[in-house]
C-alpha positions in Angstrom: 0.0 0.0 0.0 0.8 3.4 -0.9 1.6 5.8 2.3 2.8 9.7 2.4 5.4 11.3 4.5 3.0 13.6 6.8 4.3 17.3 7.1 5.9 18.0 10.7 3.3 20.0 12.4 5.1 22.0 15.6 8.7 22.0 16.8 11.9 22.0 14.9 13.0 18.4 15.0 11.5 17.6 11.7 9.9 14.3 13.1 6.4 13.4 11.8 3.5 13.3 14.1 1.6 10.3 14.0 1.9 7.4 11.5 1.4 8.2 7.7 -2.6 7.9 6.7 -3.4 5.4 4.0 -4.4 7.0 0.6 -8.4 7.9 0.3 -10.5 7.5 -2.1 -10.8 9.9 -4.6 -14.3 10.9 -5.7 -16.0 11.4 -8.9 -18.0 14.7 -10.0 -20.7 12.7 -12.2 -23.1 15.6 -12.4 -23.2 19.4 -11.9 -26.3 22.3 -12.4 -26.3 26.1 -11.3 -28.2 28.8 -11.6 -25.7 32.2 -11.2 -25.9 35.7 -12.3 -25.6 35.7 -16.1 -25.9 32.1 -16.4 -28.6 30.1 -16.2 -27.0 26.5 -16.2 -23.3 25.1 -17.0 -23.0 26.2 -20.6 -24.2 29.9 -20.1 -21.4 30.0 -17.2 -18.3 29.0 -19.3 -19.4 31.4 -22.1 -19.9 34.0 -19.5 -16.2 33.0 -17.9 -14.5 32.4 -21.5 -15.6 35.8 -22.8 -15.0 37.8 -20.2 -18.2 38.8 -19.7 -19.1 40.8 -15.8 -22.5 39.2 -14.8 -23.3 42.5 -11.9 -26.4 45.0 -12.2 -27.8 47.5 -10.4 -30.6 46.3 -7.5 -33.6 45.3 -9.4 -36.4 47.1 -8.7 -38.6 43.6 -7.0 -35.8 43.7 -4.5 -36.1 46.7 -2.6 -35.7 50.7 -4.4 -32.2 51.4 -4.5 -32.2 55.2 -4.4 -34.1 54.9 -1.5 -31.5 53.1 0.6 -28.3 54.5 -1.6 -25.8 56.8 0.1 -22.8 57.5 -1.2 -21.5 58.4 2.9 -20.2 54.5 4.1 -21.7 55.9 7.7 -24.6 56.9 6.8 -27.3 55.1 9.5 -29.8 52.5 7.8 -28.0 53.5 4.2 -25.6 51.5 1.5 -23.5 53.1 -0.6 -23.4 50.4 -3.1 -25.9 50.5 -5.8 -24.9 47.0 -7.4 -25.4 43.1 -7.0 -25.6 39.8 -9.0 -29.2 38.8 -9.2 -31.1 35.9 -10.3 -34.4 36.6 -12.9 -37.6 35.3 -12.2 -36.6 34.3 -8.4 -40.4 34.9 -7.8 -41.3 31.8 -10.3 -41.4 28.2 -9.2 -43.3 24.8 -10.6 -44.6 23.9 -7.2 -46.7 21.5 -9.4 -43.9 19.1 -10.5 -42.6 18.5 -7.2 -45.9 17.8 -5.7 -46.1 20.7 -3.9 -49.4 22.8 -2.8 -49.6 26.4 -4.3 -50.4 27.6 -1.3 -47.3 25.8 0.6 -45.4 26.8 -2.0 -46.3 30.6 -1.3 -44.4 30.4 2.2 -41.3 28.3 0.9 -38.3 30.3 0.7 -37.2 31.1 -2.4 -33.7 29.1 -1.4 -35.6 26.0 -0.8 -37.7 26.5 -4.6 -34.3 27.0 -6.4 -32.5 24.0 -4.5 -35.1 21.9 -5.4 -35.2 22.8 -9.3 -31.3 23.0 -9.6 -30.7 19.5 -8.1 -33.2 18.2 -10.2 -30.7 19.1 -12.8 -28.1 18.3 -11.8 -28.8 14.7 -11.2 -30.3 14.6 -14.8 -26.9 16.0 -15.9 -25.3 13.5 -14.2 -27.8 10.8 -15.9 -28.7 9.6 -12.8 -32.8 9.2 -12.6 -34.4 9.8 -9.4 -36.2 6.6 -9.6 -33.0 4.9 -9.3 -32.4 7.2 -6.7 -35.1 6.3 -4.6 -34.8 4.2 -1.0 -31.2 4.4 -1.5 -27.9 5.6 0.4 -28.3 9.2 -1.0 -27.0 12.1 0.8 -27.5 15.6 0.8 -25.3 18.5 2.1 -26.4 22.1 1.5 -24.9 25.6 2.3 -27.3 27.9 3.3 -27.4 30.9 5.9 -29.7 33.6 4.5 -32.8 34.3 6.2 -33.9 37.3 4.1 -37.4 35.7 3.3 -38.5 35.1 6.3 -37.6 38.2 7.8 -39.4 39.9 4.7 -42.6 37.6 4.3 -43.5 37.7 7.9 -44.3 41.0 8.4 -47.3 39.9 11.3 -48.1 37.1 13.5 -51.0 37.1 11.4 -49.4 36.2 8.1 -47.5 32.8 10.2 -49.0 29.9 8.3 -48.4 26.0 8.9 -45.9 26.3 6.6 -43.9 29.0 8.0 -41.5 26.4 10.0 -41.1 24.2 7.1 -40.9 26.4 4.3 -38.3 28.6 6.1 -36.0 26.4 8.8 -32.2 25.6 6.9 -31.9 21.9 8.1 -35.5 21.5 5.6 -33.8 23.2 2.6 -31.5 19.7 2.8 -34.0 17.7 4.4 -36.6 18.1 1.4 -34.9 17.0 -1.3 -34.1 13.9 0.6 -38.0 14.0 1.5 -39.2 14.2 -2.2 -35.9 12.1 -3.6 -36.4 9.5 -1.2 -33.3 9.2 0.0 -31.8 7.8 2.7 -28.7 8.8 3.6 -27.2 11.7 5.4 -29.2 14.9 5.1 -27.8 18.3 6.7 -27.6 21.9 6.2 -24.2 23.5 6.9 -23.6 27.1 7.8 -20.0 28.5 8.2 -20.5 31.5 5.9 -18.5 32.1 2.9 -17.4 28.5 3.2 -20.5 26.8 3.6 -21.2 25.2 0.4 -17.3 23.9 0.0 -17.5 22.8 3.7 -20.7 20.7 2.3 -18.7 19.2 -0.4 -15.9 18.3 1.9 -18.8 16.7 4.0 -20.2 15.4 1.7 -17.0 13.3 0.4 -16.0 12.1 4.0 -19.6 10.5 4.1 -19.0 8.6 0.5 -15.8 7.3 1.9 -17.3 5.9 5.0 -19.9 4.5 2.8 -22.3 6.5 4.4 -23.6 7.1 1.7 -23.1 6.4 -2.4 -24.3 8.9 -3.8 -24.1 12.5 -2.4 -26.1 15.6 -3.2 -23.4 18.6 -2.2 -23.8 22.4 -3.1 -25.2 26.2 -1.8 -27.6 28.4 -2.3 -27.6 31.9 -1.1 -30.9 34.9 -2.3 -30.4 38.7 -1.2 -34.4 39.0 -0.9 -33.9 42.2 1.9 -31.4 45.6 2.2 -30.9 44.9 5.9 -27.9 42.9 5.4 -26.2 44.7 2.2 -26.7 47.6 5.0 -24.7 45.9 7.6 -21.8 44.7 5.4 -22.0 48.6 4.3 -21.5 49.8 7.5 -18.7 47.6 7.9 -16.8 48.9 4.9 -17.0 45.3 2.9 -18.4 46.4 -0.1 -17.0 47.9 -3.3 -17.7 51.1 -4.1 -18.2 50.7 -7.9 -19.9 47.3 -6.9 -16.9 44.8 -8.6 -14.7 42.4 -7.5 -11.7 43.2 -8.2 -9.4 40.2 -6.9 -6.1 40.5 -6.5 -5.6 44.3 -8.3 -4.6 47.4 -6.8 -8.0 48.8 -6.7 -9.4 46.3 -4.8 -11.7 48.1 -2.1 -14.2 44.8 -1.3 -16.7 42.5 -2.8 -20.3 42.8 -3.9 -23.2 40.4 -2.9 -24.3 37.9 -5.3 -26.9 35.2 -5.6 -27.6 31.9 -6.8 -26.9 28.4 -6.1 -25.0 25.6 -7.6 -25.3 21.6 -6.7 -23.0 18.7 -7.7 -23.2 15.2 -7.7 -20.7 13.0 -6.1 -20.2 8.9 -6.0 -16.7 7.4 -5.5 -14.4 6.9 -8.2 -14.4 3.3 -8.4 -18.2 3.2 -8.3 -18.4 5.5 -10.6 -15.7 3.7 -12.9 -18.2 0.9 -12.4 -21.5 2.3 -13.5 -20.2 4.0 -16.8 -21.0 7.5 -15.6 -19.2 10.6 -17.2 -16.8 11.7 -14.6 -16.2 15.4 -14.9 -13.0 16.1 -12.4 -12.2 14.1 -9.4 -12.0 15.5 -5.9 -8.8 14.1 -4.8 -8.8 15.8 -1.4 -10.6 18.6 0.8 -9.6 19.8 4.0 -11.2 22.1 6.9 -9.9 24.3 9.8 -10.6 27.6 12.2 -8.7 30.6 12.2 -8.8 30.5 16.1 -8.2 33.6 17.8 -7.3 36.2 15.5 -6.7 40.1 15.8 -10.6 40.3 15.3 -13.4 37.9 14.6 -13.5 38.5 11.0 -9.9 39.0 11.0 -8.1 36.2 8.5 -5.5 34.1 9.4 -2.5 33.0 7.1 -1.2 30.3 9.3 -4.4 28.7 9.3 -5.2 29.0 5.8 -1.3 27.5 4.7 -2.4 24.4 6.9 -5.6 23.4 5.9 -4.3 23.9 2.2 -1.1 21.9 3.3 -3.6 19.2 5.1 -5.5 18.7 1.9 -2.9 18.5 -0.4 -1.7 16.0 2.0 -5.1 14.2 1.7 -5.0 13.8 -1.5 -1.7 12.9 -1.6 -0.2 15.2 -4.2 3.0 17.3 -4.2 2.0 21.6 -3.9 4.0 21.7 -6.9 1.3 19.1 -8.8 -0.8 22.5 -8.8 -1.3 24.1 -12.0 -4.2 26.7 -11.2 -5.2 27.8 -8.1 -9.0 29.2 -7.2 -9.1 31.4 -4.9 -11.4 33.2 -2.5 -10.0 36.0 -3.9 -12.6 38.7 -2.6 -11.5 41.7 -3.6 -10.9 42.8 0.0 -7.7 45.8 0.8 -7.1 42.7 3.6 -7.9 40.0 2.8 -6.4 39.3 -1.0 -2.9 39.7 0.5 -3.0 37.4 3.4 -4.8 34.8 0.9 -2.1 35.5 -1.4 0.8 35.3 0.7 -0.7 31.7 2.0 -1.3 30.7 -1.3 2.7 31.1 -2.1 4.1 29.9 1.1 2.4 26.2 0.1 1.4 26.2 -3.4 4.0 28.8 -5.0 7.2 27.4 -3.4 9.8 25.8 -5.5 10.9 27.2 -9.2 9.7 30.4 -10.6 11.1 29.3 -13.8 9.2 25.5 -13.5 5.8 24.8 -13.9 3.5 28.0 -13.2 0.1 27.9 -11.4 -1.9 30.6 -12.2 -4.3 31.9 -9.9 -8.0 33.2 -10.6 -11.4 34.1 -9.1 -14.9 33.5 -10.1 -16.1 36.1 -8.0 -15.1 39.0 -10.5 -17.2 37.3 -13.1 -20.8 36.6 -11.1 -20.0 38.4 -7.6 -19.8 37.0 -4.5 -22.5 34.3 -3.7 -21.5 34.1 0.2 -22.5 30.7 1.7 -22.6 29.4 -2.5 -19.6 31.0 -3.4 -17.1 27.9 -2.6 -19.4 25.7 -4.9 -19.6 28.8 -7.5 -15.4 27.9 -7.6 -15.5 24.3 -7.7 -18.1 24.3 -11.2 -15.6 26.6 -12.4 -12.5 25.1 -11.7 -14.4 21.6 -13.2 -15.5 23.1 -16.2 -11.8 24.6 -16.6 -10.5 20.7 -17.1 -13.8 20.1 -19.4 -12.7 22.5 -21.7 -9.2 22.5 -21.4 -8.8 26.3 -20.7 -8.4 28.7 -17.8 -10.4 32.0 -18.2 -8.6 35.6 -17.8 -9.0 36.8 -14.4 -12.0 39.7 -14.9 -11.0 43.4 -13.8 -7.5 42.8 -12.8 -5.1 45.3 -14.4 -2.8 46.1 -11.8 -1.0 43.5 -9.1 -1.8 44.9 -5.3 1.2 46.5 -4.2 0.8 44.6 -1.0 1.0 41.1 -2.9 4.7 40.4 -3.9 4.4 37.1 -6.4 8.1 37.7 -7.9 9.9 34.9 -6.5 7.3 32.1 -6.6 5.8 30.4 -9.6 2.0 31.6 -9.3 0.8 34.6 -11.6 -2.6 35.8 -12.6 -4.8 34.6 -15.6 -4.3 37.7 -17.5 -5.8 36.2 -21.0 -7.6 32.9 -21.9 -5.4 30.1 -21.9 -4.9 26.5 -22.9 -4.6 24.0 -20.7 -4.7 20.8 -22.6 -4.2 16.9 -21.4 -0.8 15.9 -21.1 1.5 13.6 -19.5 1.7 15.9 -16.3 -2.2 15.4 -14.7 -4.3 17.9 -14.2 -4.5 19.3 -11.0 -6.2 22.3 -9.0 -6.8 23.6 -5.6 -10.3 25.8 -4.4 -10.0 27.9 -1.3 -13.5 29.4 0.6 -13.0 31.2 3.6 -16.1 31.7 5.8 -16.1 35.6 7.4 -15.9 34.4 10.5 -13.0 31.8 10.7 -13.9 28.8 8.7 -11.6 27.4 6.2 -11.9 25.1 3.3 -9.6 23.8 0.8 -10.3 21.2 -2.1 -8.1 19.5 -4.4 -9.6 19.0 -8.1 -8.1 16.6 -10.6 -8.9 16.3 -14.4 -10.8 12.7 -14.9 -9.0 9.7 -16.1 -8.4 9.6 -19.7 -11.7 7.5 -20.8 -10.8 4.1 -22.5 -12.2 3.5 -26.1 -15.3 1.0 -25.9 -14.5 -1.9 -28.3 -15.3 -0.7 -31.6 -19.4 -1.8 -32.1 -21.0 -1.2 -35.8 -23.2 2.0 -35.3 -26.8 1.4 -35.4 -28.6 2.3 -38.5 -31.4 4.3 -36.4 -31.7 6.1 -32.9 -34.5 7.0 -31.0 -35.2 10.3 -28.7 -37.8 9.9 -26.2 -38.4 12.9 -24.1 -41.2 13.8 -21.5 -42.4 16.4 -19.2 -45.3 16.9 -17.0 -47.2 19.2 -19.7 -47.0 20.3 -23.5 -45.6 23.8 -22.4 -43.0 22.2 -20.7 -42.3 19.2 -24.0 -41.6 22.1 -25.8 -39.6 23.8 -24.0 -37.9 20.6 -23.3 -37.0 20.1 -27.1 -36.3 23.4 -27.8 -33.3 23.0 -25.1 -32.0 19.9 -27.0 -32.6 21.8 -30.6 -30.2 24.6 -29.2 -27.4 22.2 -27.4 -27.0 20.2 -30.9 -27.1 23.2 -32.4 -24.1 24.5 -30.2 -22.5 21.1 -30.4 -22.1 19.5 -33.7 -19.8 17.1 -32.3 -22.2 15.5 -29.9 -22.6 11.7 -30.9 -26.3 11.0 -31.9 -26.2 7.7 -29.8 -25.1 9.3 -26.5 -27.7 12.0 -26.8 -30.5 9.5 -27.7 -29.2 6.7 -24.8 -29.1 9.7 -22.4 -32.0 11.1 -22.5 -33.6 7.6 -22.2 -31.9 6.0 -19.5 -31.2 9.4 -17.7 -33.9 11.0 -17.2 -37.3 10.5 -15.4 -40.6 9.9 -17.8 -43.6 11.5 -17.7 -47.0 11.6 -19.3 -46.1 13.9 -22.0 -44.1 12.1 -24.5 -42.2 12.6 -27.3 -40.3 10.2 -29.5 -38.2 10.5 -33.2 -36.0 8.7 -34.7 -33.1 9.8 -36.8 -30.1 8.5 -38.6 -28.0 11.6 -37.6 -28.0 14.9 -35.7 -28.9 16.8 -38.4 -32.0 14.7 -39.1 -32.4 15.0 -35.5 -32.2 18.6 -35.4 -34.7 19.1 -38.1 -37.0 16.7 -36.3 -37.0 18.8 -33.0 -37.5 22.2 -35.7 -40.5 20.5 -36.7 -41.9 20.0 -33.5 -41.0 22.8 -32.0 -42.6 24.9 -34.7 -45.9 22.2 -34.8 -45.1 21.2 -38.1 -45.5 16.8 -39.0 -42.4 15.1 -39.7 -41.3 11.3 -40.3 -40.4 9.6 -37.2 -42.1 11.9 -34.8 -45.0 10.9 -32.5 -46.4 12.4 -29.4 -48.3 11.2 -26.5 -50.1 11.4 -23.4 -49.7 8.6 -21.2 -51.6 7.6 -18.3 -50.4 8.9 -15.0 -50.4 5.9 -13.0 -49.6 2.5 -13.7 -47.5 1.1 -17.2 -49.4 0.2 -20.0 -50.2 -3.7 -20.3 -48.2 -5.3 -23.2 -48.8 -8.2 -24.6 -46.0 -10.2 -26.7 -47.4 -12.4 -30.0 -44.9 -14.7 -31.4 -45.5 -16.1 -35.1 -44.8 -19.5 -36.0 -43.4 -21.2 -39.3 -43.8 -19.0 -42.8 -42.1 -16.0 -41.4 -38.9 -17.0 -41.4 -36.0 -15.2 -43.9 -32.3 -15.3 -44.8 -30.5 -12.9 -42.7 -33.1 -12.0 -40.4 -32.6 -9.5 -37.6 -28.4 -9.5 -39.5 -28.8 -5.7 -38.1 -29.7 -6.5 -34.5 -27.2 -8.8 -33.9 -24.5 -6.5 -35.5 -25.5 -3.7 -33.1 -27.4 -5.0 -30.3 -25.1 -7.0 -27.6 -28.2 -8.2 -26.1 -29.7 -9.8 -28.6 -26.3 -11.2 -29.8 -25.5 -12.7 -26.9 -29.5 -14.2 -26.8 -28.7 -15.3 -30.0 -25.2 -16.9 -29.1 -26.5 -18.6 -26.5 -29.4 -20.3 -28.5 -26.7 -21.4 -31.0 -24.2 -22.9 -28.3 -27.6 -24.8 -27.0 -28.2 -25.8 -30.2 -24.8 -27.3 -31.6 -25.7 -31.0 -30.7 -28.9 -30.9 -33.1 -28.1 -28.9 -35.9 -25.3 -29.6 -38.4 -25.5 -26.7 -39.8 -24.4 -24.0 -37.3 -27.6 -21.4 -35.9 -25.3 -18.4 -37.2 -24.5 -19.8 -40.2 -28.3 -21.0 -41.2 -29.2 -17.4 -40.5 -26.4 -15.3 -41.5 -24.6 -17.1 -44.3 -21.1 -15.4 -46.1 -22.3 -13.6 -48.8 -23.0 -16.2 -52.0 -24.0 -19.6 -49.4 -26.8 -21.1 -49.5 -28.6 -21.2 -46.3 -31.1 -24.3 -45.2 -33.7 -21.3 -43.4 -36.6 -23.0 -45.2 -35.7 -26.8 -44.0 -38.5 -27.8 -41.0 -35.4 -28.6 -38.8 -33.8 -25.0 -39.5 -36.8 -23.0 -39.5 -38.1 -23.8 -36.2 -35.0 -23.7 -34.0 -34.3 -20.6 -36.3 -37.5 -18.8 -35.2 -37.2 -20.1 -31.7 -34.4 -18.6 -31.4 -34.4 -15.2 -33.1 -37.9 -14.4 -30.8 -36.3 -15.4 -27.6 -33.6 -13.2 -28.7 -36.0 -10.1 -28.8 -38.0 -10.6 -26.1 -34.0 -10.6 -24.1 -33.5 -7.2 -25.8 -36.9 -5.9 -24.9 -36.4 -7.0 -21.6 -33.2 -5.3 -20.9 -34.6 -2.0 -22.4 -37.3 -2.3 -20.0 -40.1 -3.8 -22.3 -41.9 -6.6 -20.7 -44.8 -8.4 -21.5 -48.1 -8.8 -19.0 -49.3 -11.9 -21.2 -47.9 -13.4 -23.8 -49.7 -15.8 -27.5 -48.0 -17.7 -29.8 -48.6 -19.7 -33.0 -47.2 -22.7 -33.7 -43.6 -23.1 -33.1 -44.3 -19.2 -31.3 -46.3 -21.2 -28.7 -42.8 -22.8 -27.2 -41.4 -19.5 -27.6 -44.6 -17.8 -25.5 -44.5 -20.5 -22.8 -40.7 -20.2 -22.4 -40.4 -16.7 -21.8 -43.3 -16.9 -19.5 -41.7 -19.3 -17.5 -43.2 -22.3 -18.2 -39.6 -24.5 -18.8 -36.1 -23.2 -19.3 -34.4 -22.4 -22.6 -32.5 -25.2 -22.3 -35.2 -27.6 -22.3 -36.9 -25.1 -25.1 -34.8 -25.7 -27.5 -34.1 -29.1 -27.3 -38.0 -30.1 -27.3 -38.2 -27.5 -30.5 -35.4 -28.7 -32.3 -36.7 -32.4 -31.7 -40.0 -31.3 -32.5 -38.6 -29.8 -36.2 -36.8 -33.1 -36.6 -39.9 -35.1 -36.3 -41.7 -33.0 -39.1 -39.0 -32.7 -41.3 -39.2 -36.5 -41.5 -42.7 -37.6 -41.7 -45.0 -37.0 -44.5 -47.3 -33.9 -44.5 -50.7 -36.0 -44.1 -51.3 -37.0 -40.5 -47.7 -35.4 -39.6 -49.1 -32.9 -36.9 -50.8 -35.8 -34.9 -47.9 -37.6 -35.2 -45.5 -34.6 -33.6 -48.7 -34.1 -31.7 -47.6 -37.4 -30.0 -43.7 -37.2 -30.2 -44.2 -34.0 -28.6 -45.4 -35.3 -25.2 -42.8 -38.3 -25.4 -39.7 -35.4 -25.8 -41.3 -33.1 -22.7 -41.8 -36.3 -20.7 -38.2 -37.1 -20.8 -37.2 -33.5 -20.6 
């Protein structure tokens, strides 16, 4: 077993305290979703990052009237002198209907709890995970929260308390409903250590997965402004910028500005994750948490503290501080606290070479603001979608270095302009800090995901299928008009992994809509069609019913139907079926001469014996077993099931009734017998042979 040489900890004898820790587990980012100022889910948020582009506004107008609290004086009593935030649209909108939720319960949910709940939803779809599979199982969920703007605003009376007050407002039920309408079963907690909440809840959150508390964790932060009071406060505590930017790290840093939003991602262990064929985004490789302890002042920062608990989770994740190639910071935009941060950041991740490997250092924050107790998972989306796309964004609104941050003699600099940062032999590797306001650090080490391994090479299927559903048309439409736009903006998504994606990843609901296509233009031009309510080949809607599956029933034919080569496409693309179809054939080697395979699929030019009685039957026996496998595995199963003929053994062997084994062999004697007695008064005879062959089977 691998072990790491832990860093000495006090004293100046250089000894080690305590025995080296084994390695941990590393653990998978499988699925991410956020909704943040300027972006409305992952795709909005690198354009926003990769361009450049400053998410912050004035106050809207629905918050609270900004010339009414505005004053320019920083002492000014019950005043702010900052006129700017990042803000969310349509905070005030929320499908209460889709999560089973009461219009009227909905009414006294804070907005926090509303945008949780539609963001994780997400998020697990992104990661391809569907909450039925979800359900009853060893899911956990760990939330950043803290802000208790709604409350204070809503309830303006006793009057106005309604039974949903508690509910719809308390921070441990933010966490506690998603597990509630999930259905999961695992750890479910709200954590609040300010600015670091939401990276304290991943860090959580992959301690529990590596006790196997859980296999699955829900892990994020959510944080609305819905009220002045507390812009106010930070005001009259000199936090906030004047011009209402973040400008990390430059020389006319003067503070932060308040942000909102919220930003969830799914975690399962690497190896389980490995396992299940899920798209791993980045890999956490280690996290750490600490206190400042006593400082110069509560909210004072603390270097020492914020070297060791990036030095603690380097070490578990046992990787060298040189290993770092970009560093995310907390990077406020604060006169004190960008050069402590700074200085930390050298003393453990910029020691070693100026001249050797840089690590450059950025800050979401001066795109989309500072989201407070969402801010640390606001960095960790960014820093994963930095490995997805190979490229590290210029730092927004930094022109000048802080004269009070010296980075000459280490080998960090600032993102000053887009730049690559491709897959190579070196991995991939970055560390997040998120530094709560009143002592709570957090450090996680990010790593790119292993290089995938090419699937064997399988012929493509001729056809694919895209079945999506929501809970009304509206919301079908709006549905495929988000796929129409994503193939749109990627050309060089594969047809089968949208198609199998949407299918297996996705909860189904009554409003359906299926179409198949041979390629993502012809896809695209089917979702154009129904988009714009125009007909199209391949397309059909539905409404199904809303409880219960529909009863199927399976028919299989008997002799006349058979072919050369039939089903020659399912069994070149379907490894189901193939292996159905493989299995029949091994079965069947002691009564055929001819091989199954060969009778049905002969090189091009053979003749094939399909049309002898022997062939025919076992042929047909086997080719319907072999769909009703398929249909099985893609979740197609029958509630009664007919056959005809030689479809009758077929119908009672998929129903149960005897094994395949004894099937075949009672078929294949059967087709033996009527390949060898005369046509008149044959089927009395195999009538008769027939009992004989299932008595001794």
């Amino acid at each position: 077993m691998r072990t790491r040489r832990r860093h000495p900890q006090s004293g100046t004898d250089g000894e080690t305290a305590g025995p080296p820790r084994p390695p941990v587990d590393p653990i998978a980012i499988v699925g991410m979703a956020c909704r943040f100022p300027g972006a409305s889910d992952l795709e909005a948020l690198w354009r926003l990052l990769r361009d450049g582009v400053d998410a912050i506004t004035e106050v809207p107008a629905n918050r609270w009237d900004v010339d009414a609290f505005y004053d320019p004086d920083p002492s000014a009593p019950g005043k702010m002198y900052t006129r700017w935030g990042g803000f969310l649209d349509r905070v005030d909108e929320f499908d209460a209907r889709f999560f089973k939720i009461s219009p009227r319960e909905a009414d006294d949910m804070d907005p926090q709890q509303r945008l949780l709940l539609e963001v994780t939803w997400e998020a697990i779809e992104h990661a391809g995970l569907p909450p039925a599979q979800l359900a009853s199982g060893a899911g956990g969920v760990f939330i950043g929260i803290g802000s208790t703007d709604y409350l204070q605003r809503g309830v303006l009376s006793r009057a106005a308390i309604s039974p949903f007050t508690a509910i719809g407002n308390a921070h441990s039920i933010a966490a506690n409903r998603l597990s509630y309408i999930l259905d999961l079963r695992g750890p479910s907690l709200a954590v609040d250590t300010a600015c670091s909440s939401s990276l304290v809840a991943v860090h959580l959150a992959c301690q529990s997965l590596r006790r196997r508390e859980c296999d699955v964790a829900l892990a994020g932060g959510v944080n609305m402004i819905l009220s002045p009071d507390t812009t106010i406060a930070f005001s009259r505590a000199r936090m906030m910028a004047k011009d209402g930017r973040c400008k990390s790290f430059d020389a006319a840093a003067d503070g932060y500005v308040r942000a909102e939003g919220c930003g969830i991602a799914v975690l399962k262990r690497l190896a389980d994750a490995l396992r299940d064929g899920d798209h791993v985004i980045a890999v956490v490789r280690g996290s750490a948490v600490n206190h400042d302890g006593r400082t110069s002042g509560m909210t004072a920062p603390n270097g020492l503290a914020q070297q060791a608990v990036m030095r603690a989770a380097l070490e578990d994740a046992g990787v060298s501080p040189s290993d770092g190639a970009y560093g995310e910071a907390h990077g406020t935009g604060t006169a004190l606290g960008d050069p402590i941060e700074v200085e930390a950041i050298c003393a453990v991740l910029g020691a070693g070479d100026p001249h050797a490997c840089s690590c450059l250092l950025g800050s979401v924050k001066a795109n989309v603001g500072h989201l407070e107790v969402a801010s640390g998972i606001a960095g960790l989306i960014k820093v994963a979608l930095c490995l997805q796309h190979d490229a590290i964004p210029a730092q927004l609104h930094f022109k000048q270095l802080n004269p009070k941050i010296s980075l000459a003699s280490s080998r960090l600099s600032i993102a000053t302009e887009l730049r690559s940062w491709p897959r190579n032999r070196r991995r991939r590797i970055a560390g997040l800090n998120s530094f709560g306001f009143g002592g709570t650090n957090a450090h996680v080490v990010l790593e790119e995901a292993p290089q995938a391994v090419p699937a064997a090479s399988e012929p493509e299927r001729p056809r694919h299928l895209l079945c999506l559903s929501a809970k009304s048309e509206a919301a079908l439409k709006r549905l495929a008009e988000r796929y129409r736009r994503r193939i749109a903006e990627q050309p060089s998504l594969r047809l089968a992994d949208v198609c199998y994606s949407a299918a297996t990843g996705r909860a189904h609901f009554s409003y359906r809509l299926a179409m198949a296509a041979n390629s993502l233009p012809q896809l695209q031009e089917s979702l154009d069609c129904f988009v714009e309510g125009r007909k199209a080949v391949g397309l059909v809607t539905r409404r199904t019913p809303q409880k219960g599956r529909p009863k199927i029933a399976f028919l299989f034919t008997g002799q006349g139907a058979q072919r050369t080569g039939m089903g020659r496409v399912l069994y070149e693309t379907q490894p189901t079926f193939r292996a159905a179809l493989n299995r029949c054939a091994q079965l069947l080697r002691p009564h055929l001469t001819t091989p199954l395979i060969q009778v049905l699929y002969p090189a091009q030019g053979d003749p094939s014996p399909i049309d002898d009685t022997q062939y025919t039957q076992t042929a047909l026996f086997a080719l319907e077993y072999s769909l009703a496998e398929m249909l099985a595995a893609w979740g197609v199963r029958p509630g009664a099931v007919l056959g005809h003929s030689v479809g009758e053994f077929v119908a009672a062997c998929v129903a149960g009734v005897f094994s395949l084994e004894d099937g075949l062999s009672l078929v294949a004697a059967r087709a033996r017998l009527m390949q060898a007695l005369p046509r008149t008064g044959a089927m009395a005879a195999v009538r008769a042979s027939e009992q004989k062959v299932a008595a001794a089977l």
